[in-house]
Every structure is written in structure tokens, then in C-alpha cells.
KEMI-30078 format. One record per atom (N, C-alpha, C): residue in one letter; x, y negated, z. Coordinates in steps of 0.1 Angstrom, whole numbers, plus 5000, padded with zeros to 4 digits. Atoms other than C-alpha are relative to their C-alpha. Last residue first. Layout:
<atoms>
AXYZ
...
</atoms>
This chain:
<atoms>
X499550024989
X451647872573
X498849935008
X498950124993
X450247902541
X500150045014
X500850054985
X448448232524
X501349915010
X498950004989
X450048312487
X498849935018
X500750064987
X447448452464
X501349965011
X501350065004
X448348672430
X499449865013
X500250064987
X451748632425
X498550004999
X500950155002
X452148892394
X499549995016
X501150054991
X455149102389
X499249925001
X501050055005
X457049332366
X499049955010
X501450014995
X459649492386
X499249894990
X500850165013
X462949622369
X498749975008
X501849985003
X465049852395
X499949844993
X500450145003
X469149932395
X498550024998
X500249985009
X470050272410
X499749835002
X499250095007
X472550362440
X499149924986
X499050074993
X470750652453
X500649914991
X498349974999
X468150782428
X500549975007
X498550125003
X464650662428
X500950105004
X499950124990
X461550922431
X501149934993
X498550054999
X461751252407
X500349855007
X499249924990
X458351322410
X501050045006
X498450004999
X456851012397
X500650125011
X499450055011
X453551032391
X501350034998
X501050045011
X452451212419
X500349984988
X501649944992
X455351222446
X499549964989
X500750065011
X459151092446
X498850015003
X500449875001
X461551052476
X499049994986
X501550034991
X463850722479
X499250154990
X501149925013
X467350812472
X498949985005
X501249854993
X469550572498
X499050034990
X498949915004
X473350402483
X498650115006
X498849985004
X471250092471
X500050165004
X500049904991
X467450042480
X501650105008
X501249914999
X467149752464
X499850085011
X501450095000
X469049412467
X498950094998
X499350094987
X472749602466
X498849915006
X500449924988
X470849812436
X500249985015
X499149875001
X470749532412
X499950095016
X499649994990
X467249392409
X501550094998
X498949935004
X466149282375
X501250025014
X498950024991
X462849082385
X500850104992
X499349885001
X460248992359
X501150035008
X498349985004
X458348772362
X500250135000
X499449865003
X454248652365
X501349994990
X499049955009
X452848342382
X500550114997
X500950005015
X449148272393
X501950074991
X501249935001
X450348132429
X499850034984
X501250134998
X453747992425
X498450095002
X501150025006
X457248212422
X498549915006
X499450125010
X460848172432
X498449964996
X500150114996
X459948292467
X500649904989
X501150074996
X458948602456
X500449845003
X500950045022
X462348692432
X498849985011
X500050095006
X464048652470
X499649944988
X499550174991
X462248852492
X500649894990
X501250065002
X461549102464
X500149895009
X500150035013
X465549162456
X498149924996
X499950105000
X465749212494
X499849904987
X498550004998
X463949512500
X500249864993
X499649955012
X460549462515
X501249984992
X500849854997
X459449432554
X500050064984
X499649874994
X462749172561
X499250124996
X500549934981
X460748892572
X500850194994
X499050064991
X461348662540
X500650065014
X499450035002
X457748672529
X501649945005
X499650174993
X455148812548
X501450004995
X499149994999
X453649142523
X500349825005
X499750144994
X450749192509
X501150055008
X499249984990
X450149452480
X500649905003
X499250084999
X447049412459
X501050015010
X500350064993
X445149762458
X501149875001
X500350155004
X445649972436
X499349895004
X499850124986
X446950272455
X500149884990
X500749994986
X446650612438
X500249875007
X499349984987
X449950612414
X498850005015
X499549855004
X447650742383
X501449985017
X500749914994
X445850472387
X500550095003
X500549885008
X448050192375
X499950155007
X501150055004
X447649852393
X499950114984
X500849954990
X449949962421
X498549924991
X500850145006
X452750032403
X498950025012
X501050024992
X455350302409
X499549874993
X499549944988
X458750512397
X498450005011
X500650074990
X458150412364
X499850115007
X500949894991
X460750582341
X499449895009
X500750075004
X462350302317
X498850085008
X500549905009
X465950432316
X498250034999
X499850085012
X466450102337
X500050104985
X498949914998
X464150282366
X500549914982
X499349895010
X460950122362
X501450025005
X498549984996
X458449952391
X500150104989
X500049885005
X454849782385
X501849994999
X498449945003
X453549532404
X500150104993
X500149865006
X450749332418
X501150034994
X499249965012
X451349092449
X499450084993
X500849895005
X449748912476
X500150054985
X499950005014
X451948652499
X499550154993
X500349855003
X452048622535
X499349954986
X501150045006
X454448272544
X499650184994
X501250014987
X456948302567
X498350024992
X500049924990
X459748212539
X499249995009
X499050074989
X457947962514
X500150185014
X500349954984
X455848072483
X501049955011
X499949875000
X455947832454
X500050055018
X498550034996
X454147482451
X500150185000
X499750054991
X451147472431
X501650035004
X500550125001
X450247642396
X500449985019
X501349974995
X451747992376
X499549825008
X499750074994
X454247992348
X498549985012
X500850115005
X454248302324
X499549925018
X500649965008
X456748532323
X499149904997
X501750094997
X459148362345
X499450034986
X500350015013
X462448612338
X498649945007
X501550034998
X464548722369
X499449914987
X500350055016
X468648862372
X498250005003
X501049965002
X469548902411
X499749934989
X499649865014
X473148922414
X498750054998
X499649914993
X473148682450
X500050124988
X499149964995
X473648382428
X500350115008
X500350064985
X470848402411
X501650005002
X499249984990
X471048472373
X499849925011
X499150114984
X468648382349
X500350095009
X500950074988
X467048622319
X501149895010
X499050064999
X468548672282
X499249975021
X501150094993
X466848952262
X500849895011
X499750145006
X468249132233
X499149875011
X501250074995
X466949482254
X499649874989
X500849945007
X469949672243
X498349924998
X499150065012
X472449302253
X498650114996
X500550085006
X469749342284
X500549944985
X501750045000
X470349642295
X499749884994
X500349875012
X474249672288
X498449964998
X500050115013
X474149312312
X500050144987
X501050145004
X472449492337
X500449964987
X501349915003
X474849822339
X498949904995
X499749945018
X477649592337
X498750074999
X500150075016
X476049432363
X500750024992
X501250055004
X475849702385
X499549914996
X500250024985
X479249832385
X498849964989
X500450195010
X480250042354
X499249935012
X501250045003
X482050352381
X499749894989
X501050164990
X485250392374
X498750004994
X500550115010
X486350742365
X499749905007
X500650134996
X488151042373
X499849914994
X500550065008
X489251442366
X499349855011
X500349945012
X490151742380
X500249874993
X501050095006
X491951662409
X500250034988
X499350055017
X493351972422
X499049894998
X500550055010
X493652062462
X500449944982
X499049945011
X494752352487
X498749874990
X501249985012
X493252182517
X501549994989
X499349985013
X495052252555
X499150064989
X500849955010
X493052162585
X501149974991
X499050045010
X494252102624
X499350034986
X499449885006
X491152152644
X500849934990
X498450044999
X490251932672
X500750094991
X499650154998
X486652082676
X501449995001
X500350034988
X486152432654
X500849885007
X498750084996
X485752492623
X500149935011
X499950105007
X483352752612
X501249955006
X499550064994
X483553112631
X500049814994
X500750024989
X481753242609
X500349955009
X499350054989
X483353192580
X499249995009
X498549954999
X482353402549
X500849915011
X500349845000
X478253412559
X501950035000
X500549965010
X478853032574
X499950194996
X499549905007
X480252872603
X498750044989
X500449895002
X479152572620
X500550074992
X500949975014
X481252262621
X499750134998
X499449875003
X483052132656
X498650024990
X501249985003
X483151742664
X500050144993
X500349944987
X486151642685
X498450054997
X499950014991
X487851532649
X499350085013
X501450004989
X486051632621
X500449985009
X500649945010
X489551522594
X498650025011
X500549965018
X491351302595
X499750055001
X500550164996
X491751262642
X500249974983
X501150024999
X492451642635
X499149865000
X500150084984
X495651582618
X498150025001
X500850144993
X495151672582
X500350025014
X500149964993
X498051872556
X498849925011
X500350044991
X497151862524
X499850005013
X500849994989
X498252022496
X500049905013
X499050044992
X498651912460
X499550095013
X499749924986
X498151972431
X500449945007
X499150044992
X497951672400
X499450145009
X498949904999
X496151712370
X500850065013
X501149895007
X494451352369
X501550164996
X500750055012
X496551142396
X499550154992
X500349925010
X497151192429
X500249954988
X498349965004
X498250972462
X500050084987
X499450105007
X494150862464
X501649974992
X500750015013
X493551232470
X500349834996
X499449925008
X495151222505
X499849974984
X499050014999
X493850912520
X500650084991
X500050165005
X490350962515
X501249954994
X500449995010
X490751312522
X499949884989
X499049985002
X492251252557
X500250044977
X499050095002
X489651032561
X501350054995
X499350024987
X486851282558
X501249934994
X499149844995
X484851262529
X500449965011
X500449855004
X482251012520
X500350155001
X500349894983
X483650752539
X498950104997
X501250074993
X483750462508
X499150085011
X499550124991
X487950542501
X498349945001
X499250024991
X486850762466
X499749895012
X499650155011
X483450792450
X501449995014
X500050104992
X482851162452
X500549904997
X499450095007
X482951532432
X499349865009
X500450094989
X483251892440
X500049824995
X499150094992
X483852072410
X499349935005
X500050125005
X480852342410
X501149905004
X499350025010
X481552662422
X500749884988
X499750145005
X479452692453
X501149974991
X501450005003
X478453042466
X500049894995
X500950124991
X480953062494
X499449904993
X500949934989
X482353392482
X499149925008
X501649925001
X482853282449
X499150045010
X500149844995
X485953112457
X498650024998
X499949885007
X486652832435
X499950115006
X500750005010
X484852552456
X500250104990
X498750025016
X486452652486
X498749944991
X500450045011
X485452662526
X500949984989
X501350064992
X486452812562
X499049944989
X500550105007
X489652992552
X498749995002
X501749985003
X491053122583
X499649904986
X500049905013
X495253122579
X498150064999
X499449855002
X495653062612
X499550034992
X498549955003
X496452672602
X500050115005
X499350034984
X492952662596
X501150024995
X499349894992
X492052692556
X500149915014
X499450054983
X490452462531
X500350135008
X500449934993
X490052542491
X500549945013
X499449954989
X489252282465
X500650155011
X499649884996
X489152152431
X500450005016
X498949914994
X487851812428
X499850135000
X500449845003
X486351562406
X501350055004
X499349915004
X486351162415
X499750145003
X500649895001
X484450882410
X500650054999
X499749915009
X486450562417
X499250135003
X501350065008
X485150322444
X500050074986
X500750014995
X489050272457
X498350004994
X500150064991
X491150382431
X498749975007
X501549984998
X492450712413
X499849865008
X500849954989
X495650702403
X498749955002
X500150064988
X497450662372
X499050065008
X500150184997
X498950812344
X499649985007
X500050095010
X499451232343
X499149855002
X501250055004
X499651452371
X500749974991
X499650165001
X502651652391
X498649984985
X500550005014
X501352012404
X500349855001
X499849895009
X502552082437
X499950054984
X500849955015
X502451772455
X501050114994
X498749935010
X503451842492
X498849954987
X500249925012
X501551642518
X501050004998
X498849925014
X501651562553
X499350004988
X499949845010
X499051322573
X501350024999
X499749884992
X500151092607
X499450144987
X501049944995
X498750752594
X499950145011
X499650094989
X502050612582
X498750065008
X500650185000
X502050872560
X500249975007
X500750054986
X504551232565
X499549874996
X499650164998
X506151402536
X498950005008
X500550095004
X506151812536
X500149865001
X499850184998
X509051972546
X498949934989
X500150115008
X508552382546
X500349835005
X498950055006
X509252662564
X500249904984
X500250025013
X506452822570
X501149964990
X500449905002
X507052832607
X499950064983
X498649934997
X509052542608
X499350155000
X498850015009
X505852382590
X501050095004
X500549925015
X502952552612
X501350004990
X499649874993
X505352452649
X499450074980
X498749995000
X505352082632
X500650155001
X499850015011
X501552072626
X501550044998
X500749855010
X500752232660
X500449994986
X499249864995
X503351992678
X499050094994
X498650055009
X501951652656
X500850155001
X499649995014
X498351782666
X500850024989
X500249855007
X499151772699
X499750044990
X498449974998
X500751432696
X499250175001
X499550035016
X497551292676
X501250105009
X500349925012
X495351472707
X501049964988
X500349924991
X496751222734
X500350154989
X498450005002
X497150942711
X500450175007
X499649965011
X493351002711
X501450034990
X500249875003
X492651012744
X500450024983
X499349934993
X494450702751
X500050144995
X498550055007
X492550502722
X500950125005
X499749925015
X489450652738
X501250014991
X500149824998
X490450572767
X499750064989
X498349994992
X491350182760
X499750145002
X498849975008
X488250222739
X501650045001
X500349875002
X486250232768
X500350034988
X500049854992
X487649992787
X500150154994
X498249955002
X487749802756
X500450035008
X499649975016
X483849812754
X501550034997
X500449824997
X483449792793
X500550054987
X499249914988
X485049462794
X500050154995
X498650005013
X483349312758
X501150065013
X499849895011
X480049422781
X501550084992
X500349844991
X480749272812
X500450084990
X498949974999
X481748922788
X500350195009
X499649965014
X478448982773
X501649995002
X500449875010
X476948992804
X500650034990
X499149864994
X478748712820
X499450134997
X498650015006
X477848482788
X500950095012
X499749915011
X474248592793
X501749994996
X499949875000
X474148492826
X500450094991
X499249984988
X475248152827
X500450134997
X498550015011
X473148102792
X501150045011
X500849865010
X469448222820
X502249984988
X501050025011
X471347952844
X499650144993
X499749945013
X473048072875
X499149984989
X500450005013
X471547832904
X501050094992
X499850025012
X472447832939
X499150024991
X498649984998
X471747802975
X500850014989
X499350005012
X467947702977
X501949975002
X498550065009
X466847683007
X500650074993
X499149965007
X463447793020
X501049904998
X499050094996
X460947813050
X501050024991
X499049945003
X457648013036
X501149885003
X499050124999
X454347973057
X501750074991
X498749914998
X451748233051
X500549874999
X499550095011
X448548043062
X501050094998
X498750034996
X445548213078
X500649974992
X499650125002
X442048193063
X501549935006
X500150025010
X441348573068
X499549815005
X502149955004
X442648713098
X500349914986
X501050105008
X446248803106
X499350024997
X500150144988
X447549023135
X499449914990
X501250014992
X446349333115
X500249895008
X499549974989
X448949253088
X498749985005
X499550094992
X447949203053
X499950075011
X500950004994
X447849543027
X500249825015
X499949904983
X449949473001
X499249995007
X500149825000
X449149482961
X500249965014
X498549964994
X450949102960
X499850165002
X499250005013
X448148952943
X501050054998
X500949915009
X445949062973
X500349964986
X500449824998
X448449022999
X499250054992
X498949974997
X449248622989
X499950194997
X500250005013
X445748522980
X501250084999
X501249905012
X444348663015
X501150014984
X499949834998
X447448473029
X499150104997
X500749894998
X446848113014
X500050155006
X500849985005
X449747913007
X499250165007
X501149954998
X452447733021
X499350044991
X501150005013
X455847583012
X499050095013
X500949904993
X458547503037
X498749944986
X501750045003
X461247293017
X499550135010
X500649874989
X465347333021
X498649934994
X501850094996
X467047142990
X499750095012
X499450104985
X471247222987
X498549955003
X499449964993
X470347312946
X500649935017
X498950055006
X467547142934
X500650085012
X498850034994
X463847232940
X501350024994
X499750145001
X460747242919
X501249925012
X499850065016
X460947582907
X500349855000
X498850014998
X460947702943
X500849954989
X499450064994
X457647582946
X501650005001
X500650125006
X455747752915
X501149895008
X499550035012
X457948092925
X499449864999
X499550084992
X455848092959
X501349944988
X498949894998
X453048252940
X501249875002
X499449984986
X449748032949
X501850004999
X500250144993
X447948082917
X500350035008
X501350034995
X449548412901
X499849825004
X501349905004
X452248552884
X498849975002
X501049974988
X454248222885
X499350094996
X500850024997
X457048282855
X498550035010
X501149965011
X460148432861
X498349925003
X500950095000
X463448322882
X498950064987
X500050115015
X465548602884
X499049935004
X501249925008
X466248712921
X500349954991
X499850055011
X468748682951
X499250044987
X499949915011
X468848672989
X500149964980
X501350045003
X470848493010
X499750124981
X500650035015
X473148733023
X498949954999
X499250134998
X473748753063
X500049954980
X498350024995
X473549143059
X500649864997
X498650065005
X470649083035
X500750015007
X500149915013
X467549153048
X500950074994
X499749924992
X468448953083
X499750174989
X498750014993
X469348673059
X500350155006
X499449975007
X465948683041
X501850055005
X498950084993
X463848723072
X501450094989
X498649995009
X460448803063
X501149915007
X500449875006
X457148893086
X501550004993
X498849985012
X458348623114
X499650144992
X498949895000
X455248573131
X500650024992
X498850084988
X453348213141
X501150145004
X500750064990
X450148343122
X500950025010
X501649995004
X452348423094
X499550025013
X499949974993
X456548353081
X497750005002
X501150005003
X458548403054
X499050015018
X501049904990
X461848333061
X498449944994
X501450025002
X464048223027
X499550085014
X500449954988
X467648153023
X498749975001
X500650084989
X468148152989
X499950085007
X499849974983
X470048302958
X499449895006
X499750074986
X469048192925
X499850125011
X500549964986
X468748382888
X500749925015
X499050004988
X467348172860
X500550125008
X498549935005
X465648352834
X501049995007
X500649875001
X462448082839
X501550094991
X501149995016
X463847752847
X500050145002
X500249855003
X465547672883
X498950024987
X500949904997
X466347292889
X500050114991
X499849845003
X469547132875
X498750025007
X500849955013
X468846732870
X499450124996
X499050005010
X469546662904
X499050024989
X500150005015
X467446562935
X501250014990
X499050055006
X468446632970
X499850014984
X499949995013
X465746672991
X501249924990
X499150055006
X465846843028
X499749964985
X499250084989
X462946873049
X501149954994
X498549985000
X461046913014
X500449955014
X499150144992
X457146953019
X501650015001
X498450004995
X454947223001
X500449845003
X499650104996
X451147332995
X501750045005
X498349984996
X450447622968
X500449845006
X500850014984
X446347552960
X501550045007
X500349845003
X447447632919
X499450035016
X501049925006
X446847282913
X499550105005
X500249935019
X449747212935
X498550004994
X501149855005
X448747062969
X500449934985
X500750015015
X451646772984
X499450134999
X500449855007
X452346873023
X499849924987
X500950115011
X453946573043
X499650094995
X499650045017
X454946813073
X499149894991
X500949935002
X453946703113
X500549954983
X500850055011
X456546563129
X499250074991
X499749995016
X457746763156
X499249934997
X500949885008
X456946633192
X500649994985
X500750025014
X460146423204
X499150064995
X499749905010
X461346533243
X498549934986
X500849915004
X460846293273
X500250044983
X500950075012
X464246183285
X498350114995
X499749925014
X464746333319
X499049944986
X501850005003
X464846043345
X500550084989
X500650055009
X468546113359
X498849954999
X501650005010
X469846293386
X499649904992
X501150154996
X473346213400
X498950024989
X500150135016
X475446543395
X498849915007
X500850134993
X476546803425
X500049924982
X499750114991
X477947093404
X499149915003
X499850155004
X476247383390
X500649885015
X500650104986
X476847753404
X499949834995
X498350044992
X477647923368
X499349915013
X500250164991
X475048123351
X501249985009
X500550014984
X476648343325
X499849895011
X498950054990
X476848223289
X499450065014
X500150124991
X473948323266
X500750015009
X500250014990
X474048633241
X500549835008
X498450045000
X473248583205
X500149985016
X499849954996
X469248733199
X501849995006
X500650004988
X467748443191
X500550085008
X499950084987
X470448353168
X499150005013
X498650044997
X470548643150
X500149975011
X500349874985
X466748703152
X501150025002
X500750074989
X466648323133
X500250145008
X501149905000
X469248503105
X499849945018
X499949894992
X471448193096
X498950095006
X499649845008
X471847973064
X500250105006
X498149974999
X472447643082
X499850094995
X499050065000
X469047493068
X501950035003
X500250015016
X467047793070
X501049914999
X499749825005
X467947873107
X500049954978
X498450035001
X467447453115
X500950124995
X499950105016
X463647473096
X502049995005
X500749915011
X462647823118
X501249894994
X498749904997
X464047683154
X500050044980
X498950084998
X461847363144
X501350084999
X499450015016
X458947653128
X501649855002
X499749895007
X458747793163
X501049974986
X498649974998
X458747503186
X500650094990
</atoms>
């Protein structure tokens, strides 16, 4: 009688201690009626069971085949009672406040695990699955109940209620996210209009105080030029030399380059507009030209914003979070960088040498041609080398002694584990061949100084072009 109450509870989706426990109409005096023969009552049918492999028997009361079954990633809700020598141990419903429950779908941990069975139902299916109860409790860490002995069954009565695919999920995840993201910009945004307007009332109270009219950007700086320049301005990616001093608007000066007191003298000097200074810096100094004064007023949201900068021996106080900032500046002096193939092609006109061009600005020279097919992404490949600086300093080798490490250097091609100028000069080459790469710095190490040591104590520079000399010694296939 048990598992009949069991398979109609699973089937409608309701907690069996629910309905056992739902109160019963009061007895009423029955009417006269003309007796009957009472039909005799149906014995349950006894399940069809199929056995898994894994010794996990099951029988669908309900089956409704589709194409959708639960893959690994999934997650499904079901109504599920678990049940064991004719006692309800689980009762998803009554777990759940009437909620079927809900999991990811992950591969069977064990032989048995009730996962194998639920994998092979379709949404709207019920099944009773079985298996083992020893295997159950002792894959499961728990201790089994003292009403069960050892060869009892755990019986599980299920239906499947939905499906969320593993892609289901990720696309409400990622919409979660792009929520929370401009949530959380929408406040940042907020707070920072917030701060721009106090900013605008500290900057405005300093001017009428000072009694000045500086010009206003679309940004929210001031300046005044104070010194007028000569020809043009400085642009994006330009190298430029400054005179400074900085002040609070109470008149704290916090850093200079001409003040002596803060031990630093040298013009300051940077590649405009690539976030090397603070934005308001960026901005300002681009309005210049060579000669030029000016001052500058910043809005904290230009300049450290909500981030506050230690003090020093003449400012101790340093600069503190949300701080307005006024810079007394001169541009000295600017230049355009020679990008890095100008720098290449200089090299090679001194050189008289002519190599091939890549498309991604990697120049390369087949020294002498080596034998089979060439290396292929995935593939671990075994190299010797020797590295110069284009002023002809070797930085490294590993087939001269004096760097300590001569040893062939391997390396899986394609994967990222060396900078990109060897990823792609490797995969021009053959077993036995030797080139020459001409890496510009965007395919080396670019804007990061690599350290030096031994031989080379002065390491790589930031930004520097590298020459490699290489031979494929061994490529290893896939």
C-alpha cells in the first residue's frame, strides 16, 4: 500500500506526511443504501526494474520521452521521496516548503548514485529507482539507520519537474552579473557626480576667493595660461619635459621638481595621454606648447581621486582622499617617440640587411633552412638562443656559459608561456632551422623592464626592440 500512496504523492507533487496528515471529514450517520458485492481491490503490479551496470535498478510509472534529458551542469528541480525498509527517510516536498528540490546535475560519484537514473529521464517522467543501501551510506559518509540491516533496498520515487541547461545558466549568470555591474556603476556614477559638484563649490569658493577666472573643459578642469609657447602642441604618445610645483587649495605644497626641499630636481618627463599621470595632467599639458605656463586647476575625480598619498619629510600630511589640486606648470620641451619600426628599419638600413615582414610587425631572416614540416600550435618544441638589445648588448643565451643555463630551452608552442614574437617566429621554422627574429617591443616584453643578473646587469629596458638568433633543435608532435 505504501509505495502506491508513495508513486500518487510523487506524481502530483505533494508532501506524503501532508497528505497523511490532512484532516478527515466528520462521521456523519449513513443513510439506508442497498448493499452491493464489494468489488475486490487490484494488487499493485509489481515494477519492471531494468539493472544499470553500476547495480542501480529503475522503472518509469510515468514516461514521456523527449530529446531534453539532464546532462552534467544541468540544474533540475524534482519531487523526490527516498524511502528504506518501508520508511520514509526523505521527503523532498516536506524539505522544501512544498518546493521540489533542486541541484546541478554532476557526474555519478559512485556505482549506484541515484544521479545515473535521473539522467535518463525527460521532463514530466516519475520513475522509482533502487539501489543497494550498504552502497548508498557508505559512499554517502552516513551512518545507516538502526531499522535497516544489510541487504535492504533504498527505494527512490522521482519526478522530474524541470530542466535549466548548463548554456540556460550561464546566460542568466552573465546577465546577473551585467545587472550587478551597472548597478554598481549606477552608484559609482552617482557618487561621483556627488563629489564632481563638491569639487565645483570648493573650486569656485578658491577662484572668488583669489579672484580669478580661469577657463573651464568639458571635463570639469580650469586653467589659466601664464606663459604663451611657441608652435604646436604636444600629442598623444609624445614625450614630454616638465616643470612642476603642486599645492592643496590651502596653500600646502605637497610636491615640486624645482624646490630643493623635495630632493628631486630633474625635469619630470612622460609620454603624454597613455595614463602615466593623472588625468587631469593628461588633459592639461596637452593644451600647451614648448615654453608655455600654465596652471592647473584638478577636480579630484583628475587627479587621486578617493585614494589618499602619503606624505613626505616637506609634506607630511601628503594628499589626502578627494583632494582638489592646483599645479604651477612649464613644459620644457617635446618629442615623438621613432615608433618601433622606425627604430627596425634604422637597424637594418645600418645593418644593410633586408629581412621579411609579418603582418603582426615581426621582421625574421631563415638563416639556414632546416627539414620536415614546421612546428604547429600545441606542439613542444626545443630551442637554442641568444638575445641582443638593438645596441647589440646580449641580455641572454643559453648556449653561452657565462649566462649559466645551457641547456636546450622547451617550450609548447602557441600556449602563451613565451612572449609573442617567439610564438610566432617558432612556428615559421622546421626541425634543424636557424633565424633570426627582429621582435618589436608590442611582441616582447613592451612597456615592462625585465631585471638583469650575471652577464647582463642592466636586464631589458621597458619598451625595447629584441634580435634572437635561433636554432629549432627537435619539435615533438601532437
Amino acid at each position: 500500500m505504501l509505495h502506491r500512496i508513495l508513486i500518487m504523492s510523487i506524481i502530483a507533487g505533494i508532501s506524503f506526511s501532508a497528505w497523511a496528515q490532512k484532516p478527515q471529514p466528520a462521521k456523519q450517520i449513513p443513510k439506508p443504501v442497498t448493499i452491493s458485492p464489494a468489488p475486490v481491490a487490484t494488487p499493485p503490479k509489481p515494477f519492471n526494474f531494468k539493472r544499470l551496470k553500476s547495480g542501480l535498478e529503475y522503472a518509469f510509472i510515468i514516461d514521456k520521452p523527449t530529446a531534453q534529458k539532464p546532462k552534467e551542469g544541468d540544474l533540475i528541480r524534482v519531487n523526490m521521496i527516498s524511502v528504506g525498509a518501508n520508511r520514509i527517510i526523505y521527503n523532498s516536498a516536506q524539505a522544501n516548503k512544498n518546493k521540489p528540490a533542486e541541484f546541478n546535475i554532476t557526474k555519478p560519484a559512485f556505482n549506484g548514485d541515484i544521479v545515473e537514473a535521473i539522467m535518463l529521464m525527460s521532463v514530466g517522467d516519475s520513475m522509482v529507482a533502487q539501489v543497494d543501501a550498504q552502497t548508498i551510506f557508505k559512499n554517502t559518509k552516513n551512518k545507516m539507520p538502526d531499522f535497516m540491516k544489510a541487504g535492504d533496498k533504498m527505494q527512490y520515487y522521482i519526478k522530474l519537474v524541470s530542466i535549466k541547461t548548463k548554456e540556460e545558466l550561464m546566460k542568466e549568470q552573465q546577465a546577473k552579473m551585467q545587472s550587478q555591474i551597472q548597478e554598481q556603476m549606477g552608484k559609482q556614477q552617482k557618487e561621483q557626480k556627488k563629489i564632481a559638484l563638491a569639487d565645483e563649490k570648493k573650486l569656485q569658493a578658491f577662484f572668488k576667493e583669489k579672484n580669478i577666472t580661469p577657463t573651464k573643459t568639458a571635463s570639469g578642469m580650469y586653467y589659466m595660461i601664464t606663459q604663451n609657447g611657441l608652435g604646436e602642441s604636444p600629442k598623444q604618445g609624445d614625450k614630454v619635459k616638465m616643470n612642476y610645483t603642486g599645492v592643496l587649495l590651502d596653500g600646502t605644497k605637497f610636491d615640486s621638481n624645482i624646490d630643493t626641499a623635495f630632493g628631486h630636481t630633474n625635469p619630470f618627463e612622460f609620454n603624454l595621454g597613455k595614463g602615466m599621470v593623472i588625468k587631469g595632467w593628461d588633459e592639461g599639458v596637452a593644451l600647451l606648447k614648448k615654453g608655455s605656463k600654465a596652471l592647473l586647476y584638478i577636480p579630484s575625480g583628475l587627479a587621486y581621486g578617493a585614494n589618499a598619498h602619503p606624505g613626505g619629510a616637506c609634506n607630511s600630511k601628503g594628499i589626502p582622499a578627494n583632494s582638489c589640486l592646483v599645479f604651477e606648470v612649464e613644459l620644457l620641451d617635446f618629442e615623438t617617440p621613432i615608433s618601433d619600426d622606425q627604430l627596425l628599419q634604422n637597424y637594418f638600413k645600418q645593418k644593410n640587411i633586408s629581412p621579411t615582414k609579418s603582418a603582426s610587425g615581426l621582421y625574421y631572416t631563415i638563416t639556414s633552412a632546416g627539414v620536415g614540416p614546421t612546428a604547429q600550435k600545441g606542439e613542444e618544441v626545443s630551442m637554442n638562443y641568444n638575445g641582443f638589445l638593438l645596441d647589440g648588448t646580449k641580455f641572454d643565451s643559453n648556449t653561452d656559459s657565462a649566462f649559466q643555463h645551457v641547456s636546450p630551452f622547451g617550450f609548447v608552442l602557441g600556449q602563451g608561456q613565451v612572449i609573442k614574437g617567439w610564438d610566432e617566429g617558432g612556428a615559421l621554422l622546421n626541425k634543424g632551422a636557424k633565424a633570426t627574429f627582429y621582435i618589436p617591443s608590442n611582441l616582447a616584453y613592451g612597456p615592462r623592464a625585465m631585471p638583469g643578473g650575471g652577464a647582463n646587469p642592466k636586464g631589458i629596458p621597458a619598451n625595447s626592440c629584441l634580435i634572437f638568433n635561433v636554432e629549432l633543435n627537435e619539435i615533438k608532435k601532437k
